[in-house]
C-alpha positions as a Markdown table, in Angstrom:
| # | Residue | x | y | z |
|---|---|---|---|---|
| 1 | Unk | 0.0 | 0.0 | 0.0 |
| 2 | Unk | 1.7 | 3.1 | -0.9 |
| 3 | Unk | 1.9 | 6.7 | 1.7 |
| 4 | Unk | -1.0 | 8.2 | -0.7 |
| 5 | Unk | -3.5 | 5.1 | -0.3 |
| 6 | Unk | -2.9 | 5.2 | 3.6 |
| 7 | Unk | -3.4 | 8.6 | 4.2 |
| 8 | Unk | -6.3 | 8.9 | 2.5 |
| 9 | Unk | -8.2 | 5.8 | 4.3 |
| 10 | Unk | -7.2 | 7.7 | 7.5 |
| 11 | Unk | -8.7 | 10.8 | 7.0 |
| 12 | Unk | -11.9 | 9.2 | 5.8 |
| 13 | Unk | -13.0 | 8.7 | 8.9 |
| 14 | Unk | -12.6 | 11.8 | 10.5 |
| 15 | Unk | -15.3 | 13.5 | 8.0 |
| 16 | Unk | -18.6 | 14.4 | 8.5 |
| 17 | Unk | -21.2 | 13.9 | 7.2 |
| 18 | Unk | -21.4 | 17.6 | 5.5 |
| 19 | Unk | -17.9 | 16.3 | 3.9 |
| 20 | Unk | -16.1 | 18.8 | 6.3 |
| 21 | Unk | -13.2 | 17.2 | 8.3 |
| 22 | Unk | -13.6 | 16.7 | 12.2 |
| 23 | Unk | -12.3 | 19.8 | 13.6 |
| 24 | Unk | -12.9 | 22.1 | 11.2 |
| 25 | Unk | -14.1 | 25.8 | 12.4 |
| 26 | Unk | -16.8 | 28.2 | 11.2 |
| 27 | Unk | -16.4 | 31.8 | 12.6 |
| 28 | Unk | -19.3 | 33.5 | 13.3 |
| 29 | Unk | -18.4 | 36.4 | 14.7 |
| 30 | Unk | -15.5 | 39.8 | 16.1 |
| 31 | Unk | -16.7 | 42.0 | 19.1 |
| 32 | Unk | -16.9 | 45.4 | 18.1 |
| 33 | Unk | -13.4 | 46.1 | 19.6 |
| 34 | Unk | -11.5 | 43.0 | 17.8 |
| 35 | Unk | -11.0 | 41.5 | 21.1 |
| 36 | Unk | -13.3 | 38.0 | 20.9 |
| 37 | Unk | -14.4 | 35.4 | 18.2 |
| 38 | Unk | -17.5 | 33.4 | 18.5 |
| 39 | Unk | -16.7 | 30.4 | 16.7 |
| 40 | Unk | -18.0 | 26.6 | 15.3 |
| 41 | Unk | -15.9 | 23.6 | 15.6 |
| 42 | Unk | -17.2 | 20.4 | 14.4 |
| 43 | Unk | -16.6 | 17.9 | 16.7 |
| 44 | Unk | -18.5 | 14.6 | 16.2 |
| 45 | Unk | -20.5 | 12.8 | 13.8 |
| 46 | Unk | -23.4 | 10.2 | 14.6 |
| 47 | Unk | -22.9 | 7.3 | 12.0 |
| 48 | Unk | -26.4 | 6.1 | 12.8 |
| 49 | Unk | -28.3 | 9.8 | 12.5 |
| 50 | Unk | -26.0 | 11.5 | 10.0 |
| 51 | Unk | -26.0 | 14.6 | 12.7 |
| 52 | Unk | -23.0 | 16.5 | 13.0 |
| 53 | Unk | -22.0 | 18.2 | 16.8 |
| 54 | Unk | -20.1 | 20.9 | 17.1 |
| 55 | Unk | -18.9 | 23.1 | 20.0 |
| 56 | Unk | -19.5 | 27.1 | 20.1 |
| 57 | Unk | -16.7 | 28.5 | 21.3 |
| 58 | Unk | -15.6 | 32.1 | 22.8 |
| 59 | Unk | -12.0 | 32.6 | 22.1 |
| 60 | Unk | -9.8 | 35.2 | 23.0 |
| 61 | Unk | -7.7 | 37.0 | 20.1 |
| 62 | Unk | -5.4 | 37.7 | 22.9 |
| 63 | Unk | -3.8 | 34.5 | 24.0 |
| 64 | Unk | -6.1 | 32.2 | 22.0 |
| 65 | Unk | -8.1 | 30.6 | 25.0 |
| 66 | Unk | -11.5 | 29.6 | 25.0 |
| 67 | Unk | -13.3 | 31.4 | 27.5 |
| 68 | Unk | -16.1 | 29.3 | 27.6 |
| 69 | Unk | -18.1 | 27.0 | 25.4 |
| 70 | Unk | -21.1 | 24.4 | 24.4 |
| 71 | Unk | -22.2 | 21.6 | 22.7 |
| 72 | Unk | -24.6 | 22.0 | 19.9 |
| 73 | Unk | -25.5 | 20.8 | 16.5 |
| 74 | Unk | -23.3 | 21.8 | 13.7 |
| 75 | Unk | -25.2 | 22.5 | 10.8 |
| 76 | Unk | -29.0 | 23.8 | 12.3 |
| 77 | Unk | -30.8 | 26.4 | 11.1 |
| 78 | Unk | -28.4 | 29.4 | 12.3 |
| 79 | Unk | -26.0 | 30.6 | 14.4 |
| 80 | Unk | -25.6 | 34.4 | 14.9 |
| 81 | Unk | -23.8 | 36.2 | 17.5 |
| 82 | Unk | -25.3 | 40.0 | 18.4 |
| 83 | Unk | -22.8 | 42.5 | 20.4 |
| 84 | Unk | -23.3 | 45.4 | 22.4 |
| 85 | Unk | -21.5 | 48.4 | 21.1 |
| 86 | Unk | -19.3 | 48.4 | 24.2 |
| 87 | Unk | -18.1 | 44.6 | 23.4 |
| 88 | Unk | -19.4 | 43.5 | 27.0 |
| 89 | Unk | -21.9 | 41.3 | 26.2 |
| 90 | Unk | -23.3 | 39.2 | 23.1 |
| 91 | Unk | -26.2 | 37.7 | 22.5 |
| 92 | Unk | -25.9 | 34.4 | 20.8 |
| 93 | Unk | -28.7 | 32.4 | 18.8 |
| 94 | Unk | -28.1 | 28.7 | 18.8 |
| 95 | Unk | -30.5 | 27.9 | 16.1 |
| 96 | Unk | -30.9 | 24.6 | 16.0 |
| 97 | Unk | -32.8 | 21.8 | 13.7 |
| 98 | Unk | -36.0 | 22.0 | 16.2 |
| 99 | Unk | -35.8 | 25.5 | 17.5 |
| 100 | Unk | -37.0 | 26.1 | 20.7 |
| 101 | Unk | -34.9 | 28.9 | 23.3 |
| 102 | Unk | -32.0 | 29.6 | 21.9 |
| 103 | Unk | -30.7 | 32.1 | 23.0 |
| 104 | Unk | -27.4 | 32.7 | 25.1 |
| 105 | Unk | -26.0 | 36.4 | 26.7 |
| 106 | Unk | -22.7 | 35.8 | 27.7 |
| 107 | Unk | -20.8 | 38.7 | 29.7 |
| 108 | Unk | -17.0 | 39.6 | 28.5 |
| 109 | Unk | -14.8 | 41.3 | 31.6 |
| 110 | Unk | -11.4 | 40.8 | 32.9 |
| 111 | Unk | -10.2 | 38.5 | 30.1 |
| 112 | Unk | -13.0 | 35.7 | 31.3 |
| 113 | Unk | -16.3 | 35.1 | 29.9 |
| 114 | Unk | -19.5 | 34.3 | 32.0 |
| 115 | Unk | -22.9 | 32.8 | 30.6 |
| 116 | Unk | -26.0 | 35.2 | 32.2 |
| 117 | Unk | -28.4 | 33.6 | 30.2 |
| 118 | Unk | -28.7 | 29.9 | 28.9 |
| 119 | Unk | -32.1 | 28.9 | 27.2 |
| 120 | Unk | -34.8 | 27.9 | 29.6 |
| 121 | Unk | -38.4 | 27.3 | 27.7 |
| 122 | Unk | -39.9 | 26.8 | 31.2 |
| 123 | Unk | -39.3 | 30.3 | 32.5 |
| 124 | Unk | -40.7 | 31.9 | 29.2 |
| 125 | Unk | -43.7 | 29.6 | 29.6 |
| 126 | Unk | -44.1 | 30.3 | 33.1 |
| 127 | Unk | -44.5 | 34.0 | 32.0 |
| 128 | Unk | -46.8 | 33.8 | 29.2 |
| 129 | Unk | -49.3 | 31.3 | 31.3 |
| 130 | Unk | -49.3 | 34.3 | 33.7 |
| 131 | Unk | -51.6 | 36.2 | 31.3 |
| 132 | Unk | -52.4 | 33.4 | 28.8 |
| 133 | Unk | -53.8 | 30.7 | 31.2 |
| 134 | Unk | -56.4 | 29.7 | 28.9 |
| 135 | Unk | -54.1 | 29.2 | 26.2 |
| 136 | Unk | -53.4 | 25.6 | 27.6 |
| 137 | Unk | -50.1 | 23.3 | 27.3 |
| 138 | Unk | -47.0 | 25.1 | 25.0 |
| 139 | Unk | -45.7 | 22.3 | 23.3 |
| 140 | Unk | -43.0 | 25.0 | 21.2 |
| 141 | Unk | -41.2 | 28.3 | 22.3 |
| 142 | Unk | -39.2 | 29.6 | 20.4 |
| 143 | Unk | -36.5 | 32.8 | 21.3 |
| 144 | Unk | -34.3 | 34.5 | 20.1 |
| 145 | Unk | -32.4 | 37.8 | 20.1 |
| 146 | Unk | -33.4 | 40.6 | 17.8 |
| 147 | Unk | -31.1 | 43.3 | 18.5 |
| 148 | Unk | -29.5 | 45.8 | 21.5 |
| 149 | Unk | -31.6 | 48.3 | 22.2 |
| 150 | Unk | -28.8 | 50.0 | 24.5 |
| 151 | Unk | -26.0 | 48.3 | 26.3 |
| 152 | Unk | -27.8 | 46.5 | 28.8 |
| 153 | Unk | -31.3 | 45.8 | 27.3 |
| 154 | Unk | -31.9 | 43.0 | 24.5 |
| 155 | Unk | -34.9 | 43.2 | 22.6 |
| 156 | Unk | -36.4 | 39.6 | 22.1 |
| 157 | Unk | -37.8 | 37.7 | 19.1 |
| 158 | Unk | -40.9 | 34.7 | 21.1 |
| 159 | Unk | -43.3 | 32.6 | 18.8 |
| 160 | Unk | -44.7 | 29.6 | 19.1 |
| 161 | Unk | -48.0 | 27.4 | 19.5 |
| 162 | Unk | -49.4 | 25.9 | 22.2 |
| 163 | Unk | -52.8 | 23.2 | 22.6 |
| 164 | Unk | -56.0 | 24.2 | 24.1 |
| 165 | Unk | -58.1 | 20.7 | 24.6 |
| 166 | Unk | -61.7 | 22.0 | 24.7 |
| 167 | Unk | -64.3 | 20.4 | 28.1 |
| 168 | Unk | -66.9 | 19.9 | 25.4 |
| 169 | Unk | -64.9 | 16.6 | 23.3 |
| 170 | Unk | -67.6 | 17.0 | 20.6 |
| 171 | Unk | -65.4 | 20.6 | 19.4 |
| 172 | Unk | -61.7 | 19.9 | 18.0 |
| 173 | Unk | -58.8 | 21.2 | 20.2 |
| 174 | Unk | -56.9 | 24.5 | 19.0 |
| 175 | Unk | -53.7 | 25.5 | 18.2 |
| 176 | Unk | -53.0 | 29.0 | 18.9 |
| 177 | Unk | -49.5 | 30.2 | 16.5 |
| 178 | Unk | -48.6 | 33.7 | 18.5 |
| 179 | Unk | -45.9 | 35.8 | 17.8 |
| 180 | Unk | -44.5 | 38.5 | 20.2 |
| 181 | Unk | -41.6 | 41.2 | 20.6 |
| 182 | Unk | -40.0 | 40.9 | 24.5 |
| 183 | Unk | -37.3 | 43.0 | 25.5 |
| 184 | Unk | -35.1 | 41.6 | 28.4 |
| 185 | Unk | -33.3 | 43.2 | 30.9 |
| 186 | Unk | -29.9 | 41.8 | 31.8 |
| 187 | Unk | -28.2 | 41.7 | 35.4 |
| 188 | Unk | -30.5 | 41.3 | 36.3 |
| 189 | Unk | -32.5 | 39.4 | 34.0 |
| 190 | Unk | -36.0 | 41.0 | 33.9 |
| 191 | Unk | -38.7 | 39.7 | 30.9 |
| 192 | Unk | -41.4 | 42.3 | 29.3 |
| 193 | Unk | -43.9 | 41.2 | 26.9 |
| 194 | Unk | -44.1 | 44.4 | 24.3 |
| 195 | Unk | -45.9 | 43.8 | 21.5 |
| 196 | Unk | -48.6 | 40.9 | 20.2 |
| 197 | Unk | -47.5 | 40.6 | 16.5 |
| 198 | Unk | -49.9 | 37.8 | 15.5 |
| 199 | Unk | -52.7 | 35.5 | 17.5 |
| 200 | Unk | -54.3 | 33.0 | 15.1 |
| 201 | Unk | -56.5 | 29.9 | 16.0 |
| 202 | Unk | -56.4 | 26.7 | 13.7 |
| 203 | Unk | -58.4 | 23.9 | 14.7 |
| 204 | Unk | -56.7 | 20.6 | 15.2 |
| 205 | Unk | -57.5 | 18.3 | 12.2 |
């Protein structure tokens, strides 16, 4: 077997299944003062799903450490990283496949970096049963960050559906779609419902 035959049978099976080679690293994104990357690095591959994993990473341009970091899925929908103009926080959308909370806010100080926020559908829900009881079990929430609407509040993308199983079981159960704008308030965190964007009923078929 010659040197080219060999090396190519071992790097075979260190691809994924995007044909991009284990380790490979997608940035996604510079704080406004050059200091920190947000970056992708494939990590994993499940044979028996085809998924690729990956590991979001916060790296320093300084000494090239990661300052902190997470498993996620490679590929998804999105990932998108949002700063404040002072470079002390970002906002990070882990879009994945499914959806649901995505969203990270990660504060940058003192050459470490701390995660404030990590997704938590249960909290959101918590809040929007508050005023919504009769709008029954969520079984999707989905949120994400928008934009910075000053340096320490995030304005806040929230949509989803959720059941509503009727007493009478003569009358089909409803899915309500809504869509809302949230701002939140970070350190600490504080969640306002803005706006109601859209509210539409569709009868379970």
């Amino acid at each position: 077997m010659s040197l080219r035959v060999f090396i190519i049978l071992f790097i075979l099976p260190l691809s994924s299944q995007c044909g991009e080679i284990l380790g490979a690293i997608t940035q996604i994104s510079t704080s406004p003062n050059g200091a920190i990357q947000v970056l992708n690095r494939l990590t994993a591959h499940d044979k028996k799903t085809g998924e690729d994993f990956s590991r979001l990473e916060i790296l320093s341009n300084k000494n090239g450490r990661v300052l902190t970091s997470w498993k996620t899925t490679y590929g998804g929908r999105s990932k998108e990283a949002i700063w404040s103009d002072d470079s002390k926080y970002v906002a990070i959308n882990d879009l994945q496949g499914n959806c649901g909370d995505t969203l990270y806010v990660i504060r940058i100080a003192d050459g470490k970096a701390k995660i404030i926020r990590e997704p938590s559908e249960k909290k959101i829900e918590s809040i929007l049963k508050e005023s919504h009881a009769k709008w029954g079990n969520f079984n999707k929430i989905t949120v994400s960050a928008s934009k910075w609407l000053d340096q320490h509040n995030l304005e806040l993308h929230v949509y989803g559906r959720s059941l509503t199983c009727p007493k009478d079981t003569q009358r089909p159960s409803l899915f309500l779609y809504f869509d809302e704008v949230w701002t939140l308030s970070i350190e600490p965190l504080n969640y306002k419902r803005v706006k109601v964007k859209k509210e539409v009923f569709v009868s379970e078929k």
